[in-house]
mmCIF file of the N, C-alpha and C atoms, coordinates in Angstrom:
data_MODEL
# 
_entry.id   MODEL 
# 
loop_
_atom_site.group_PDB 
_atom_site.id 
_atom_site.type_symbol 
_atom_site.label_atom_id 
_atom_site.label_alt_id 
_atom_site.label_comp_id 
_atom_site.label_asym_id 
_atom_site.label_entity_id 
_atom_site.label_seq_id 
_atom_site.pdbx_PDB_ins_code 
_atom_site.Cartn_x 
_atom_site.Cartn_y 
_atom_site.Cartn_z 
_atom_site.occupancy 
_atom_site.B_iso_or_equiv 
_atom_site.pdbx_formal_charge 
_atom_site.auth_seq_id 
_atom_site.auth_comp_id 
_atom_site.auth_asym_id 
_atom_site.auth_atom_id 
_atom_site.pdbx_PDB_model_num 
ATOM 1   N N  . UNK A 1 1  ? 80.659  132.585 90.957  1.00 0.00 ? 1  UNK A N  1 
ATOM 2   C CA . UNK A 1 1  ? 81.252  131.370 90.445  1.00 0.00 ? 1  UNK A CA 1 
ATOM 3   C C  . UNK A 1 1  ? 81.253  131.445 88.922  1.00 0.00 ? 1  UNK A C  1 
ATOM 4   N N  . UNK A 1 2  ? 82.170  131.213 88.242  1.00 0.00 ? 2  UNK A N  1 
ATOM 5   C CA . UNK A 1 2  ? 82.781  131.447 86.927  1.00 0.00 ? 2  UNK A CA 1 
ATOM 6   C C  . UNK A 1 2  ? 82.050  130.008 86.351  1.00 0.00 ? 2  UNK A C  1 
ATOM 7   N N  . UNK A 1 3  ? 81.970  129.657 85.060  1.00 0.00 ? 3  UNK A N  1 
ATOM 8   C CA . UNK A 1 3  ? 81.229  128.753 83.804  1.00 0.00 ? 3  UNK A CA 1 
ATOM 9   C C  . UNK A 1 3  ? 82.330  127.440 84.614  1.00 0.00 ? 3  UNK A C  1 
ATOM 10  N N  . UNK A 1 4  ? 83.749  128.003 83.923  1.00 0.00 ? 4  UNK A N  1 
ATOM 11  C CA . UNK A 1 4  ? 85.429  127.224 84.573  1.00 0.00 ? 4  UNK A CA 1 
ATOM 12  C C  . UNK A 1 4  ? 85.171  126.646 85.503  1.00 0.00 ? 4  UNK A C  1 
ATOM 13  N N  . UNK A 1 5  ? 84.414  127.230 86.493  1.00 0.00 ? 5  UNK A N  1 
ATOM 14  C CA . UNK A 1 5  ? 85.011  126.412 88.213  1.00 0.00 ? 5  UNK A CA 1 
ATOM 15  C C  . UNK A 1 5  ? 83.708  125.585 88.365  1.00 0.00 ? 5  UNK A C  1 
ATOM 16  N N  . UNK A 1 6  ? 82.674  125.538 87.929  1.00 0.00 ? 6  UNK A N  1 
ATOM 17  C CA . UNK A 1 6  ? 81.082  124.748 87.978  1.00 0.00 ? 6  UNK A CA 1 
ATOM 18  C C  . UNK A 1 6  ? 81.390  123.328 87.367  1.00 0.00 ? 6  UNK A C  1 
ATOM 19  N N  . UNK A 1 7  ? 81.708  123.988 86.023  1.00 0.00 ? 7  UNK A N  1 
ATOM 20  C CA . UNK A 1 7  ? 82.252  122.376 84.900  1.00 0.00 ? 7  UNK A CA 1 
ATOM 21  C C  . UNK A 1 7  ? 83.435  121.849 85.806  1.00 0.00 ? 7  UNK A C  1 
ATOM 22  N N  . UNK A 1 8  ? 84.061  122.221 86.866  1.00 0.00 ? 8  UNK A N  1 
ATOM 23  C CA . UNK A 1 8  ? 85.020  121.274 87.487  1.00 0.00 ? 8  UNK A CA 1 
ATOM 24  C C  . UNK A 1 8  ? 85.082  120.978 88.721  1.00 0.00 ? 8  UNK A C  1 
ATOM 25  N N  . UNK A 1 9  ? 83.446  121.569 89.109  1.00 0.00 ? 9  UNK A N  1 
ATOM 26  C CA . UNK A 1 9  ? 83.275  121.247 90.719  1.00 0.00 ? 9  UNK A CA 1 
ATOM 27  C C  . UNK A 1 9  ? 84.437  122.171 91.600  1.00 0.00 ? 9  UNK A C  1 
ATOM 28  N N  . UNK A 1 10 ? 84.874  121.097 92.820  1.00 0.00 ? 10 UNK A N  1 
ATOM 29  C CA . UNK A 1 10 ? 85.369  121.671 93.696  1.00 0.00 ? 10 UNK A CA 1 
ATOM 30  C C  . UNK A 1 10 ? 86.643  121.608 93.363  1.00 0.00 ? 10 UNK A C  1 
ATOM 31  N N  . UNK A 1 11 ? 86.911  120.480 92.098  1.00 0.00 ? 11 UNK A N  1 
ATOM 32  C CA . UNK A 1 11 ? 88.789  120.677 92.067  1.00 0.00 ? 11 UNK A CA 1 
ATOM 33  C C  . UNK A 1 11 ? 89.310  121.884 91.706  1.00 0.00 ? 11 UNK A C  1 
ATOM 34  N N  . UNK A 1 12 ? 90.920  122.114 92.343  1.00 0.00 ? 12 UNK A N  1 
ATOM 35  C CA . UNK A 1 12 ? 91.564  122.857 91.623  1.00 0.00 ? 12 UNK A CA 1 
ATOM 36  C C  . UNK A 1 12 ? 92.195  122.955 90.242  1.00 0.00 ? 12 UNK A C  1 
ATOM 37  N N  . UNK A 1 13 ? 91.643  124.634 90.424  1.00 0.00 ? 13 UNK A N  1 
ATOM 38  C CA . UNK A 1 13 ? 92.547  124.504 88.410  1.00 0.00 ? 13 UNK A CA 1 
ATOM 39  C C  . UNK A 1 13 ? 93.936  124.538 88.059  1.00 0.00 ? 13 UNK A C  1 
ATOM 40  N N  . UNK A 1 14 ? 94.220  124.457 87.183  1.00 0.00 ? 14 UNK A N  1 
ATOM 41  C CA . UNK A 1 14 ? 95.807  123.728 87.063  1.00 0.00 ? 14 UNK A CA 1 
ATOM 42  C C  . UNK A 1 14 ? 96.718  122.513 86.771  1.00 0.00 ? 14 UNK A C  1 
ATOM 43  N N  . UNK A 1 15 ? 97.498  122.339 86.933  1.00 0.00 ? 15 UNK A N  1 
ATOM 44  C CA . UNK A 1 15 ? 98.042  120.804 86.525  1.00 0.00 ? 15 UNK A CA 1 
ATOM 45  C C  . UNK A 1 15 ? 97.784  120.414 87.709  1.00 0.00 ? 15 UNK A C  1 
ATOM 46  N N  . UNK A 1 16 ? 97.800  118.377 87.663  1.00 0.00 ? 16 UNK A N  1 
ATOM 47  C CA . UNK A 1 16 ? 97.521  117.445 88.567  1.00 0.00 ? 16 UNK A CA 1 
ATOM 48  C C  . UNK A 1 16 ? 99.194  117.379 88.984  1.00 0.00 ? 16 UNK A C  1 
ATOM 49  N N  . UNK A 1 17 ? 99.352  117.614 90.531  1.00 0.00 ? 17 UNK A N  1 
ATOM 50  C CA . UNK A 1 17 ? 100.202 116.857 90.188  1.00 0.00 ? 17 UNK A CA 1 
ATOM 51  C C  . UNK A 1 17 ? 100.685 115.255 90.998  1.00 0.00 ? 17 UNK A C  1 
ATOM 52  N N  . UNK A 1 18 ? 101.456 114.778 90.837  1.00 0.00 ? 18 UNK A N  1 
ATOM 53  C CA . UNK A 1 18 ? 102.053 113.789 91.365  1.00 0.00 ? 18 UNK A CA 1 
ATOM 54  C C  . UNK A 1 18 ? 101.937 113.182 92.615  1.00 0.00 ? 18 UNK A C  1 
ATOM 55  N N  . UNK A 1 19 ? 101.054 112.088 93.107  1.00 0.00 ? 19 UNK A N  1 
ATOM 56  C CA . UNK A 1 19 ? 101.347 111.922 94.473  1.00 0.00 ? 19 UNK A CA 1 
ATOM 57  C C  . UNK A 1 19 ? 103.130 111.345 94.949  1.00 0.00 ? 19 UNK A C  1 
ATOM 58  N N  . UNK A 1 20 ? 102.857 112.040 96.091  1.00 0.00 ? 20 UNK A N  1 
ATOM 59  C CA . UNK A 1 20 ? 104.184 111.730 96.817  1.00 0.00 ? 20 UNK A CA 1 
ATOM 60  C C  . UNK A 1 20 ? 104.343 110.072 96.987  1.00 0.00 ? 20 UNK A C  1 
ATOM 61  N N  . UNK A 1 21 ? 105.606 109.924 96.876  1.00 0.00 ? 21 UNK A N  1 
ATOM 62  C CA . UNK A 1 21 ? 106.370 108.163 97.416  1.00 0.00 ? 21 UNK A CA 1 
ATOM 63  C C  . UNK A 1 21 ? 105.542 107.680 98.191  1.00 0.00 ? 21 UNK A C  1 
ATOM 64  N N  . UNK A 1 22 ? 105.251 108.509 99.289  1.00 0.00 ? 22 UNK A N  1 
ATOM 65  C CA . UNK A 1 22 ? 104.421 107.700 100.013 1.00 0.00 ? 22 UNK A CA 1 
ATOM 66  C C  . UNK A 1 22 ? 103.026 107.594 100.031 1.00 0.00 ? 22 UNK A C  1 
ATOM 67  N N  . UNK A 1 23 ? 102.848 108.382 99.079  1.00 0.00 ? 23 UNK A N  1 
ATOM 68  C CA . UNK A 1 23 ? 101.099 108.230 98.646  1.00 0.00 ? 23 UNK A CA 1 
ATOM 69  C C  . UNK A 1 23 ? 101.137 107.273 97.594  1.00 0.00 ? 23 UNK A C  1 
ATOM 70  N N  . UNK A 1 24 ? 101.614 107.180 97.222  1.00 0.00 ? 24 UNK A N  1 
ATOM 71  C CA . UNK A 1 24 ? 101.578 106.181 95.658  1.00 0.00 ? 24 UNK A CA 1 
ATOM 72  C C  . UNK A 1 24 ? 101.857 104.734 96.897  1.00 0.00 ? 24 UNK A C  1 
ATOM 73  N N  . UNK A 1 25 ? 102.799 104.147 97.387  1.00 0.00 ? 25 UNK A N  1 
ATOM 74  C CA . UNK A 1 25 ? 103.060 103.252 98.559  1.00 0.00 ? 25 UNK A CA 1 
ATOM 75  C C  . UNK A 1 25 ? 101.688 102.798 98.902  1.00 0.00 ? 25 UNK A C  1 
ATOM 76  N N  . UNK A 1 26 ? 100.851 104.121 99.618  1.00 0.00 ? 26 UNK A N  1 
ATOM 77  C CA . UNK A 1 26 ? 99.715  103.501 100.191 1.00 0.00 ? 26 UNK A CA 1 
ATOM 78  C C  . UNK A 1 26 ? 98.693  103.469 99.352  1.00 0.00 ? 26 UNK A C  1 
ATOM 79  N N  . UNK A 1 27 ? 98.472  103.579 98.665  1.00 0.00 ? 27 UNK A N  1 
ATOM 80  C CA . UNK A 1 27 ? 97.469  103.503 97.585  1.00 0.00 ? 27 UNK A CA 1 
ATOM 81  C C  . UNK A 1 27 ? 97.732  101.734 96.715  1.00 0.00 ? 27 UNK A C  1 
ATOM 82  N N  . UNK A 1 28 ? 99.166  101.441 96.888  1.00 0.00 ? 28 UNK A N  1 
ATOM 83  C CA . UNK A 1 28 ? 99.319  100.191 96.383  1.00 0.00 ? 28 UNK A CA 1 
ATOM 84  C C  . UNK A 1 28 ? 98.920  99.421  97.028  1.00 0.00 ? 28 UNK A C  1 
ATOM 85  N N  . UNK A 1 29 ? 99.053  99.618  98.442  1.00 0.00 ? 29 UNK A N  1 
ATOM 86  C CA . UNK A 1 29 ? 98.738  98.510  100.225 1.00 0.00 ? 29 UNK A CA 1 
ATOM 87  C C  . UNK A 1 29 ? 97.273  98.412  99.975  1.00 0.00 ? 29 UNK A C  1 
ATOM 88  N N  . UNK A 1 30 ? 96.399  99.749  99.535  1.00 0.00 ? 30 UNK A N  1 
ATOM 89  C CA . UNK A 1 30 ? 95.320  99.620  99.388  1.00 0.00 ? 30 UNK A CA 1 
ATOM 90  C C  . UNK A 1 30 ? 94.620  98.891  98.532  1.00 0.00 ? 30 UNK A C  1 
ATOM 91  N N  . UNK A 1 31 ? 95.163  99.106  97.653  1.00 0.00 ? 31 UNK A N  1 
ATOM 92  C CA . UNK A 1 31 ? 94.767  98.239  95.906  1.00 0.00 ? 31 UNK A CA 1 
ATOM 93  C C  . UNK A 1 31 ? 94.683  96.867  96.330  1.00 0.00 ? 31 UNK A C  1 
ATOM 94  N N  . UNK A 1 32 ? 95.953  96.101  97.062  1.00 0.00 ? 32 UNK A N  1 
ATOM 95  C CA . UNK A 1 32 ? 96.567  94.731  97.022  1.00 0.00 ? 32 UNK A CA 1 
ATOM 96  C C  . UNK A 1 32 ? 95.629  94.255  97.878  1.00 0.00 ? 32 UNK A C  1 
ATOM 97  N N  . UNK A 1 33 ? 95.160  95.289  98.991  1.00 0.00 ? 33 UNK A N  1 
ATOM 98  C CA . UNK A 1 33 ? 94.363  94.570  100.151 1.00 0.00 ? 33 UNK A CA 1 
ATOM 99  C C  . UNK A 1 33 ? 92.988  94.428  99.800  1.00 0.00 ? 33 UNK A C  1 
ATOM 100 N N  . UNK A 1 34 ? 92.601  95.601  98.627  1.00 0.00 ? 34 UNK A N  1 
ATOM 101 C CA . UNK A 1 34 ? 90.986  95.485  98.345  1.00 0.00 ? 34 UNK A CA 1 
ATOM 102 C C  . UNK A 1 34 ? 91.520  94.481  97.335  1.00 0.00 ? 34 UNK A C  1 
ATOM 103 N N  . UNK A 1 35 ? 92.227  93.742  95.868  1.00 0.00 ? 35 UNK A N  1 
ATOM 104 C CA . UNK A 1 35 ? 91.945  92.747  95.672  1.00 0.00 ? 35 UNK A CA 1 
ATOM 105 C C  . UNK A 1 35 ? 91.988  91.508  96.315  1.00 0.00 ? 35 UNK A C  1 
ATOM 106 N N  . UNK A 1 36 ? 92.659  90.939  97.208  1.00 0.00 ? 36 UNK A N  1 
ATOM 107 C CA . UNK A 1 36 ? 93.250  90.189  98.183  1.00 0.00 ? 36 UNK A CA 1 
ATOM 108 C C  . UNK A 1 36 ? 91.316  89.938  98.441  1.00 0.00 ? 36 UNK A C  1 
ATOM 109 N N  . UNK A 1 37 ? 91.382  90.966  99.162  1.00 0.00 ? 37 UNK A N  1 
ATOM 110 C CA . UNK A 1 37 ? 89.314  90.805  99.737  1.00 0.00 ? 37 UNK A CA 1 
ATOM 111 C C  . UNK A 1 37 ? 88.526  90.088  98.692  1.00 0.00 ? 37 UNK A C  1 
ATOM 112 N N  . UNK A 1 38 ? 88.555  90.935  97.355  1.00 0.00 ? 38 UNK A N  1 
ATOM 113 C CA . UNK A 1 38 ? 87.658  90.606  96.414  1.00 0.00 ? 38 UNK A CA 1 
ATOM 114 C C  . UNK A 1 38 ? 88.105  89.396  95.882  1.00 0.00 ? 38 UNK A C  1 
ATOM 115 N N  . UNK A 1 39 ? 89.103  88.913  96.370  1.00 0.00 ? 39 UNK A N  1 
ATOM 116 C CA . UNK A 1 39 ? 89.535  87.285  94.976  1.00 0.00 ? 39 UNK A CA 1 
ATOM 117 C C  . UNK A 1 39 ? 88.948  86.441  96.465  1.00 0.00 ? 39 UNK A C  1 
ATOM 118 N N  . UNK A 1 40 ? 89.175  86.361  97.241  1.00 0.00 ? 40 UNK A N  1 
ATOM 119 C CA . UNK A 1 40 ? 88.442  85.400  98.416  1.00 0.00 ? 40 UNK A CA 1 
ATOM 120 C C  . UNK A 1 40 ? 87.324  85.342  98.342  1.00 0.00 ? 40 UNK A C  1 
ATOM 121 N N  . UNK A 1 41 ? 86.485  87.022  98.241  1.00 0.00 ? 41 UNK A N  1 
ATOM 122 C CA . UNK A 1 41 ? 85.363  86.736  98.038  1.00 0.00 ? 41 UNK A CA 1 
ATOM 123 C C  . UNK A 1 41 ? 84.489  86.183  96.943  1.00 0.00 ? 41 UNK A C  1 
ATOM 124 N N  . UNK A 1 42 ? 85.238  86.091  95.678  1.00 0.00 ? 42 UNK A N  1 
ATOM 125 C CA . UNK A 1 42 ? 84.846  85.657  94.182  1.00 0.00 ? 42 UNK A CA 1 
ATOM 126 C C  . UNK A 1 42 ? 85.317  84.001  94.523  1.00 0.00 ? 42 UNK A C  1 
ATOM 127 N N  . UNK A 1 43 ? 85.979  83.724  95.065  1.00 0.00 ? 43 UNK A N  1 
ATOM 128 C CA . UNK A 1 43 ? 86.764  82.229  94.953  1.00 0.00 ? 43 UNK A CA 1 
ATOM 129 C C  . UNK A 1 43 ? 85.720  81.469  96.340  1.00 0.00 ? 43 UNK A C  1 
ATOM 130 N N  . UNK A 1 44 ? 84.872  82.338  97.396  1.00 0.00 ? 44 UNK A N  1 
ATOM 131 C CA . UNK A 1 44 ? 84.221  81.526  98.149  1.00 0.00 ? 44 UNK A CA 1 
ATOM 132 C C  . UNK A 1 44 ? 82.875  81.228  97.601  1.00 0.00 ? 44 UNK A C  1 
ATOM 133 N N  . UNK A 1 45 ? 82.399  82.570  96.767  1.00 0.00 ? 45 UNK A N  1 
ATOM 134 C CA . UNK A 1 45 ? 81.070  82.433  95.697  1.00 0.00 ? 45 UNK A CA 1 
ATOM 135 C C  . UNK A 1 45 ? 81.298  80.940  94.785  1.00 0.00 ? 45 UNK A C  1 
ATOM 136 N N  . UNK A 1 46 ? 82.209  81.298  93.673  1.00 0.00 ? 46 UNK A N  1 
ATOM 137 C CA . UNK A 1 46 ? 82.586  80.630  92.481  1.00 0.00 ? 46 UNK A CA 1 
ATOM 138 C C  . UNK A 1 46 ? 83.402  79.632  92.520  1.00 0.00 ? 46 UNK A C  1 
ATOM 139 N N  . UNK A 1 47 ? 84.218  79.415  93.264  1.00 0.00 ? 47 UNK A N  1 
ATOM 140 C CA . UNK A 1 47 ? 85.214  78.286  93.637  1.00 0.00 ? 47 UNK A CA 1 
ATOM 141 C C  . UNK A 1 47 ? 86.210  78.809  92.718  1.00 0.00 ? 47 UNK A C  1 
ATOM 142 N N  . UNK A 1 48 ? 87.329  77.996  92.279  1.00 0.00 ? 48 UNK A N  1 
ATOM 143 C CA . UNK A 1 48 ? 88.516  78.653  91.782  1.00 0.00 ? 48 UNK A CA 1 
ATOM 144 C C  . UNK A 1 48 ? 88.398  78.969  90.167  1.00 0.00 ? 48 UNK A C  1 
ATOM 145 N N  . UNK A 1 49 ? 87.482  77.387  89.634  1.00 0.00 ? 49 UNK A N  1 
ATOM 146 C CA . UNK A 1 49 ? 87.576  77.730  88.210  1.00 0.00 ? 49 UNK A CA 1 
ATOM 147 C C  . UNK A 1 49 ? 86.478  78.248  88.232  1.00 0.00 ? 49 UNK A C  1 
ATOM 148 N N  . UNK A 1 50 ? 85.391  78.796  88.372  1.00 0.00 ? 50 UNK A N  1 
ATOM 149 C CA . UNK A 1 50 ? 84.105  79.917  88.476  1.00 0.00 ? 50 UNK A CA 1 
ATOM 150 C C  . UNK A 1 50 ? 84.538  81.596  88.783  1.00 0.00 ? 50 UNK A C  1 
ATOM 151 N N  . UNK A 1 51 ? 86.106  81.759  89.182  1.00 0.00 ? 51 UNK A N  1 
ATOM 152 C CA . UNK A 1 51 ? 86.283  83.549  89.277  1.00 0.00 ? 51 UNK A CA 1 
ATOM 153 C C  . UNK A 1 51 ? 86.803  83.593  88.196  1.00 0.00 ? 51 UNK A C  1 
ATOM 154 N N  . UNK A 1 52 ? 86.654  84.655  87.972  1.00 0.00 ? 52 UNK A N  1 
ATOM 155 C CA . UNK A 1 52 ? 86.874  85.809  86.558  1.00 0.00 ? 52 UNK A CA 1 
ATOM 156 C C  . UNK A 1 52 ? 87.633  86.587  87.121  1.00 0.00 ? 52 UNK A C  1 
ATOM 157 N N  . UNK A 1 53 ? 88.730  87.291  86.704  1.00 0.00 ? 53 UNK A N  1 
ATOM 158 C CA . UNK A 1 53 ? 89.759  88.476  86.650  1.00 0.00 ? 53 UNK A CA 1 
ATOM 159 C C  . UNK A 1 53 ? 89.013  89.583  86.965  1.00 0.00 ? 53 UNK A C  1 
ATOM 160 N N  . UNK A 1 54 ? 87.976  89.590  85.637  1.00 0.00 ? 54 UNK A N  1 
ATOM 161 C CA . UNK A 1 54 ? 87.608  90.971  85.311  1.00 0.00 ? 54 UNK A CA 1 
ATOM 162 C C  . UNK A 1 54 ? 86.728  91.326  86.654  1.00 0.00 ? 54 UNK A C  1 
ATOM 163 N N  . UNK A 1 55 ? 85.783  90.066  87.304  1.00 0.00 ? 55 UNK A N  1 
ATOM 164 C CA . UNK A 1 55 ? 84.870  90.057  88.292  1.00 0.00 ? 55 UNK A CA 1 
ATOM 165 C C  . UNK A 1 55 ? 85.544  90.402  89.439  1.00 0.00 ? 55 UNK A C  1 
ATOM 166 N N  . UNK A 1 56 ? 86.955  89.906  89.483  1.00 0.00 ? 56 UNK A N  1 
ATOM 167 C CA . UNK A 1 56 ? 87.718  90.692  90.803  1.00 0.00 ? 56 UNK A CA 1 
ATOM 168 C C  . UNK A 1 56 ? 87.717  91.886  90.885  1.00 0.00 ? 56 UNK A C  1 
ATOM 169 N N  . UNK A 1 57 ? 88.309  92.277  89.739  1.00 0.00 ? 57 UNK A N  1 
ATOM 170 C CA . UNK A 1 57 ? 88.931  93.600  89.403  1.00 0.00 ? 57 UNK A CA 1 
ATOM 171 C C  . UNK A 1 57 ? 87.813  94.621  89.814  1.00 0.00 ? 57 UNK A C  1 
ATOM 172 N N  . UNK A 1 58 ? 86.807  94.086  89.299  1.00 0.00 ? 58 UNK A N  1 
ATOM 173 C CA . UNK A 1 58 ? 85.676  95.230  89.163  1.00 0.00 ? 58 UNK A CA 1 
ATOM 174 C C  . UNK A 1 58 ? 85.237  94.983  91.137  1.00 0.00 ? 58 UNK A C  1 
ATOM 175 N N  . UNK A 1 59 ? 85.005  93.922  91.358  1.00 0.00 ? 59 UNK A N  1 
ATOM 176 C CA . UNK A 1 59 ? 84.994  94.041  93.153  1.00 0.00 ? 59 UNK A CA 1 
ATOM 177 C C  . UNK A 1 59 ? 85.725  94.609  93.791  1.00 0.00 ? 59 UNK A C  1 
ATOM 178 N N  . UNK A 1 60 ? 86.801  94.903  93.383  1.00 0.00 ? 60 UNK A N  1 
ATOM 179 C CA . UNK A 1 60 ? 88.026  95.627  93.791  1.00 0.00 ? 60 UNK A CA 1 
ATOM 180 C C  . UNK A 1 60 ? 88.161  96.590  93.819  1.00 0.00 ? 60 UNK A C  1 
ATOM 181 N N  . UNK A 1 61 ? 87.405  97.212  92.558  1.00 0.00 ? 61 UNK A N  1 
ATOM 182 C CA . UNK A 1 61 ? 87.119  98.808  92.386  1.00 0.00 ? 61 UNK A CA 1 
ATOM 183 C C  . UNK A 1 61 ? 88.801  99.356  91.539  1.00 0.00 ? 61 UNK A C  1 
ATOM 184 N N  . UNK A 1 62 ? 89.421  98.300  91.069  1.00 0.00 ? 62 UNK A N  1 
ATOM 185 C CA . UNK A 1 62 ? 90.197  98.682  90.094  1.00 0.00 ? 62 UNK A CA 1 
ATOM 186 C C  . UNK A 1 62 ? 90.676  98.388  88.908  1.00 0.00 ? 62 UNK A C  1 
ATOM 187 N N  . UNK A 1 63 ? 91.288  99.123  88.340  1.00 0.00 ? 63 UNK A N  1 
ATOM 188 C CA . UNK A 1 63 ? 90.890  98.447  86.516  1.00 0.00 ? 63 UNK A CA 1 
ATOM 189 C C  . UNK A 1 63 ? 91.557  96.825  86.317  1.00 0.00 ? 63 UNK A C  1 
ATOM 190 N N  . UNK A 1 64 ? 91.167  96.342  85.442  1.00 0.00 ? 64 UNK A N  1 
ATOM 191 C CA . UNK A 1 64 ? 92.175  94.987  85.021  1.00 0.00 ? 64 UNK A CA 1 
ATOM 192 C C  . UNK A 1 64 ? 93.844  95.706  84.579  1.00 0.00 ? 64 UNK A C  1 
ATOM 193 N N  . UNK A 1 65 ? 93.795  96.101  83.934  1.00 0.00 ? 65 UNK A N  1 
ATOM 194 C CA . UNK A 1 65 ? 95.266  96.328  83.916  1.00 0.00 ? 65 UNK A CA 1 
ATOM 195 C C  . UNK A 1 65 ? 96.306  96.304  84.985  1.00 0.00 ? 65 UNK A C  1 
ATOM 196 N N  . UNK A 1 66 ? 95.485  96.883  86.010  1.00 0.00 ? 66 UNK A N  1 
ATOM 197 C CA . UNK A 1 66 ? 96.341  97.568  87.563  1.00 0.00 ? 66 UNK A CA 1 
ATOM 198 C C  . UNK A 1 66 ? 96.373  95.766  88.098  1.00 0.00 ? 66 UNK A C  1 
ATOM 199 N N  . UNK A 1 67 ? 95.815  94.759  87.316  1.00 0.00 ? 67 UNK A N  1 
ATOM 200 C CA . UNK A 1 67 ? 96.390  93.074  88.144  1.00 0.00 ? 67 UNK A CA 1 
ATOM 201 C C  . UNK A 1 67 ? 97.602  92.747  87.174  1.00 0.00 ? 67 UNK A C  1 
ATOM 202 N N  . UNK A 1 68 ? 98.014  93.343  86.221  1.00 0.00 ? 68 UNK A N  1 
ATOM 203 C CA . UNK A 1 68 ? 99.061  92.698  85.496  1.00 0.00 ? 68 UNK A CA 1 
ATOM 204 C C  . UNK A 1 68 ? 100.064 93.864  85.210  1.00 0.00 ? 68 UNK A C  1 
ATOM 205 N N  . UNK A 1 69 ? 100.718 94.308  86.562  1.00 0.00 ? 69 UNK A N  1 
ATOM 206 C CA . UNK A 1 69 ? 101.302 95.734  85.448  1.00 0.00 ? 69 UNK A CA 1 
ATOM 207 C C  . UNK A 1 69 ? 102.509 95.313  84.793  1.00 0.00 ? 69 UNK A C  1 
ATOM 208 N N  . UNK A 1 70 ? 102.985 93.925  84.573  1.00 0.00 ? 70 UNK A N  1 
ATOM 209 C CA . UNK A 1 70 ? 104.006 94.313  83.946  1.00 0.00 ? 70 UNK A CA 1 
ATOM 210 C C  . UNK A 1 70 ? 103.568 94.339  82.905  1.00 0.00 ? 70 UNK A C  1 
ATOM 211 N N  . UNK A 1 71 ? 102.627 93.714  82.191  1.00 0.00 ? 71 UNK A N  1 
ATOM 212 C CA . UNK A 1 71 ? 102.229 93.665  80.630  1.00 0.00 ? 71 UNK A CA 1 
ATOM 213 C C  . UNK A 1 71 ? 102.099 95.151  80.001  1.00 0.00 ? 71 UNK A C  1 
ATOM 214 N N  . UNK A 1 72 ? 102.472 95.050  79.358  1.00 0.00 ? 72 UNK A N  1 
ATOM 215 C CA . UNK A 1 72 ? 102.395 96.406  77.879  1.00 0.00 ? 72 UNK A CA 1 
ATOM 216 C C  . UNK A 1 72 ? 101.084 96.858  77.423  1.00 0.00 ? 72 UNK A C  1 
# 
């Protein structure tokens, strides 16, 4: 095993590339359904004005940005 392949674990070397249409698709179903979970579950804790964005987001396991993509 080479210095190269240790510092990068098991991934492959090379460019990343692109998930397919339909991987990107399900990865969105996924996103929408784990926040969907996490804002019920922040809104049955906290009630409506007690949740936080960021507290979803992070229950959600995805960044704040990924709740507003149209913003810049």
């Amino acid at each position: 095993m080479t210095a190269a392949s240790t510092s990068q674990g098991n991934r492959r070397a090379g460019p990343r590339r692109s998930p397919a249409a339909g991987e990107r698709q399900r990865d969105a179903e996924r996103s929408r359904q784990a926040l969907l979970t996490a804002a019920l579950d922040e809104f049955s804790l906290k009630g409506f004005a007690g949740a936080r964005v960021a507290e979803i987001a992070e229950r959600a396991g995805v960044s704040g940005p990924a709740l507003f993509p149209g913003d810049p």
